[in-house]
N, C-alpha and C positions, 0 to 999 in steps of 0.2 A: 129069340126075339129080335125084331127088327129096329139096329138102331132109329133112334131119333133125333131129328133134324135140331140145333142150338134151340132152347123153349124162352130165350128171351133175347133183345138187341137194345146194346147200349146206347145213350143218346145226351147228347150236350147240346145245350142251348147257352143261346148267347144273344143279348138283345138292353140295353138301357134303359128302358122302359121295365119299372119293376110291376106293373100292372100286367103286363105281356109275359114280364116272365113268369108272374105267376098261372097268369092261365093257361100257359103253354104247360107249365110241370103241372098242374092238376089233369089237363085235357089231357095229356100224353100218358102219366102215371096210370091212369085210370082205365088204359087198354090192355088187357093180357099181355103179355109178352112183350112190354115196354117199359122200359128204368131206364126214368132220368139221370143219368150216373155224376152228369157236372152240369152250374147254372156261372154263367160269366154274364159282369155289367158292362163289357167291354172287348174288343176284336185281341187284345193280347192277352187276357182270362181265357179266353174261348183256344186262344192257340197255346196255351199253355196245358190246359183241362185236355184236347184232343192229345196233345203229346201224352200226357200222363194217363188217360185211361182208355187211348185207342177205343173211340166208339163206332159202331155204326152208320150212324146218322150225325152229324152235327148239323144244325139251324140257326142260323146266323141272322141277324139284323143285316140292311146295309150301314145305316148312321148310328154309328159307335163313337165314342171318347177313347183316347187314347190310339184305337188303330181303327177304322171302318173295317166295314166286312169283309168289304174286295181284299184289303192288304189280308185281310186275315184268312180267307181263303184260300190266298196264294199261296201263304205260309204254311196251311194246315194242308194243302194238295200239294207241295212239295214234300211234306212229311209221308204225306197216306196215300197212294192211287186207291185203295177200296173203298173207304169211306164214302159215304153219300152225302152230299153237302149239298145244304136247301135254302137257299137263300129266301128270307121270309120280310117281305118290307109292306112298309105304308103306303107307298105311293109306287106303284110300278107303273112301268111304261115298256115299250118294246123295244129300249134303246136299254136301256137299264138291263133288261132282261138278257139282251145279246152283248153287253158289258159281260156281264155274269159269268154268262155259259162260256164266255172264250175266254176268262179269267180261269175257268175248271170247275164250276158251280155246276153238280148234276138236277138240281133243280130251282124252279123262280116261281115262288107264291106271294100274291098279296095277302096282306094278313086279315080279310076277311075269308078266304080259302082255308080253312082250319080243317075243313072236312075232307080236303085232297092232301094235306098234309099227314091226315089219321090215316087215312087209306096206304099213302106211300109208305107209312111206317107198318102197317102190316103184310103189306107185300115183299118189302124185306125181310122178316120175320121170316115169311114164307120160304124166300130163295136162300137164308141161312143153314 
């Protein structure tokens, strides 16, 4: 029999807004092969959560308490080169966005883009 490809990919979120986070853990939970593994209110939860359970994907807020998401990007792309890290905001701009990607952010959604978000999470699943 022909092995099979990882059947699931871990995912932390991270985001202030507990409205957000919940939707994002029901939205994401609810796709085959995606566990939410950690939920942080904050950019130093969020880099604490990726240390400890090496996820996949991490989805970040940019406007966090205690660290924003850039610093905490940093911190968790010093930690992980494989990780995917998606930075998910309110207000994106193209300045913001090229912030991001040259900070190490392999992706820049605004957060009505939820459906490019699900996407990108099963496309990892896929290349796992």
């Amino acid at each position: 029999m022909v092995s099979k490809k990882q059947e699931s990919i871990r995912i932390v979120i991270a985001d202030d807004s507990p409205a957000i986070r919940e939707m994002l853990h029901l939205t994401l939970s609810s796709v085959e092969g995606i566990v939410v593994a950690g939920i942080a209110s904050d950019g130093s939860g969020a880099v604490q959560l990726a240390r400890k359970l090496r996820p996949q994907i991490v989805v970040l807020d940019i406007s966090m308490p205690c660290m924003n998401g850039i610093e905490a990007l940093k911190q968790i792309r010093a930690d992980d080169s494989d990780a995917w890290i998606v930075m998910f905001t309110a207000a994106p701009s193209e300045l913001l966005r090229e912030a991001c990607l040259q900070a190490g952010a392999d992706f820049f959604f605004g957060k009505t883009e939820i459906e490019n978000l699900i996407e990108l999470c099963r496309r990892r699943l896929l290349e796992n």
